[in-house]
N, C-alpha and C positions, 0 to 999 in steps of 0.2 A: 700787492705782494702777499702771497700767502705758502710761502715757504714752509714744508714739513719734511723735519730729517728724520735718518732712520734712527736717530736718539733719540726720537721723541720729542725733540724739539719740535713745537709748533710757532712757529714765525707768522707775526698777520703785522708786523712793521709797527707797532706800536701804537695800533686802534682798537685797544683794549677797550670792554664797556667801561670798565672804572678807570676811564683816564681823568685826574682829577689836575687841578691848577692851571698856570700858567703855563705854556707852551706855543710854540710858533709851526708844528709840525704841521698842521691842516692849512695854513695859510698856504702853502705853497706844493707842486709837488717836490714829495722828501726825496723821492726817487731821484731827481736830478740831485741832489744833496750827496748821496752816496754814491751818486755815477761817478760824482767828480772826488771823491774819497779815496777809490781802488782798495777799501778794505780788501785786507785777504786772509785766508786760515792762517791761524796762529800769530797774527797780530793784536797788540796790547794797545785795546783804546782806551780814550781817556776822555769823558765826558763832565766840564767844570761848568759846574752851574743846572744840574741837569734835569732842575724842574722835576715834575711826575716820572720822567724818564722814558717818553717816545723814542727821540735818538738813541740813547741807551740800549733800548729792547732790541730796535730795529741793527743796530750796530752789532750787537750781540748772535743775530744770527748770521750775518756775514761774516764774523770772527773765527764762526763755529767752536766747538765744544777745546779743540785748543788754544783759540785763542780764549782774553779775558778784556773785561771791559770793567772798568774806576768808573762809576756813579757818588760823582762829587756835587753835595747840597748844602748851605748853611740851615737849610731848613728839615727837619726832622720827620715833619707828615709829609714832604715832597719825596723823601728817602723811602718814609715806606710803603707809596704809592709802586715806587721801581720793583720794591719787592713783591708786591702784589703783584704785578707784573711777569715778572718772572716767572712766578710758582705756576700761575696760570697758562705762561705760553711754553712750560718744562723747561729753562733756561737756567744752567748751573753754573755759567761761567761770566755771571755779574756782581760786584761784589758793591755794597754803599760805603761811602765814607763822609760823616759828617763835617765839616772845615768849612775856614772863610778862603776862598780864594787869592787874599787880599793879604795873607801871610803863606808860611811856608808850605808845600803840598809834601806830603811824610809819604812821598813815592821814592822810589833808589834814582840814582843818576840813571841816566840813559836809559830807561826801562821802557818809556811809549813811544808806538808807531805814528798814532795819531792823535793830537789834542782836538778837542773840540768845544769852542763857545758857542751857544746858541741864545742868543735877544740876552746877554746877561751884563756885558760891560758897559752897556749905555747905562746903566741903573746905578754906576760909582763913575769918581771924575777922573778922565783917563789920564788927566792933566797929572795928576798927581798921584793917581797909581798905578798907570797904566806900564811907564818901566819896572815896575817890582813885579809885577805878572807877567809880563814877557819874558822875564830874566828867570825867573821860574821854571816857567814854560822850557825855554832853553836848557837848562838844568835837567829837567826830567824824559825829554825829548832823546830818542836816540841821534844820533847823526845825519841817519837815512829820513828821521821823521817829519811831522808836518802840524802845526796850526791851523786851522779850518775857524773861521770866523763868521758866524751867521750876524746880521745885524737890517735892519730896515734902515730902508733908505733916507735919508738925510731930503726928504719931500715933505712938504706938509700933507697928510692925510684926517680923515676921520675920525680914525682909530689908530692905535698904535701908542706909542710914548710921546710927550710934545717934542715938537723940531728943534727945541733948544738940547733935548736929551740924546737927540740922535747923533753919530759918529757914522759919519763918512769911510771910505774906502781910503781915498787918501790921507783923512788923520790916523787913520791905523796904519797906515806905510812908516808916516812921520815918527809914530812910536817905535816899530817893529825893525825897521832898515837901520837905525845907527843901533840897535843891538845884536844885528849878525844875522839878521831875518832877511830874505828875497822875495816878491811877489810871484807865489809857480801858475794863480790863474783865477780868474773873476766869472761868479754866475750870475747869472742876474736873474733872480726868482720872481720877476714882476715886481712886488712890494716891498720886499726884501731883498738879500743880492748875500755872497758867500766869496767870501776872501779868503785865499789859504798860501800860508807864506811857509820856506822850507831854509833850512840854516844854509848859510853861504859855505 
């Protein structure tokens, strides 16, 4: 992807040299990621958890210049990895917010198109906060909008987080369906896989 608009925006999907931390963007192609997304101009993403911010960047230029995209981090050098980012690919329509997930997001009611977790809910126990972040989610979500849940697969592998940390497809139905959530479609990225649920 090497998208360049006549704003200047230079889009390379967020293979910046200085992409620092943790991230699951090269594991897979992202490009199926955003196929199954249908971002579109003037949509407001919302990326929770959003590491260095590759989804971010790359979400950002299919938003274009009116939409906006919430780079949401608990961590402050992953925050301003996004920024660097940014400055670098001309991208004026990302904004950081520092916040734990895991409490309230200080977004409006109904304000996002798209949420998006990427490898971040395996790393807390869904068991126990996974309804206060879906009920969140709900809250800030427009009507029309949508969840998009990246996660590795619940396989034992090499690498990745151990099988005990991993969450399934169907334990995120288990959480997501008795709160008003529907299953709209399943990718399967090889090693990881993409869940995205949409309000009933």
């Amino acid at each position: 992807m090497n998208k360049e608009h006549k704003s200047g925006m230079h889009c390379h999907g967020g293979h910046g040299h200085r992409r620092r931390g943790p991230t699951s963007y090269g594991m897979h192609d992202s490009s199926l990621v955003f196929k199954a997304l249908k971002l579109q101009h003037g949509d407001v993403f919302l990326d929770l958890g959003c590491g260095p911010g590759d989804y971010s960047i790359h979400a950002a230029c299919d938003v274009g210049e009116s939409g906006k995209v919430y780079a949401f981090d608990s961590n402050a050098t992953m925050l301003e990895q996004v920024r660097i980012q940014a400055v670098e690919n001309g991208l004026k329509n990302i904004s950081t917010h520092l916040g734990d997930m895991n409490g309230p997001l200080l977004f409006e009611d109904k304000s996002v198109d798209t949420c998006l977790m990427s490898t971040s809910l395996h790393c807390m126990n869904l068991d126990e906060c996974g309804s206060a972040i879906f009920r969140e989610i709900s809250r800030v979500l427009k009507d029309s909008g949508q969840v998009a849940i990246l996660e590795c697969k619940k396989e034992k592998t090499d690498f990745g987080p151990p099988l005990h940390m991993r969450i399934s497809g169907e334990e995120l139905k288990a959480v997501a369906e008795p709160l008003g959530f529907t299953e709209s479609q399943y990718v399967d990225l090889g090693f990881n896989y993409l869940i995205c649920f949409t309000k009933k």
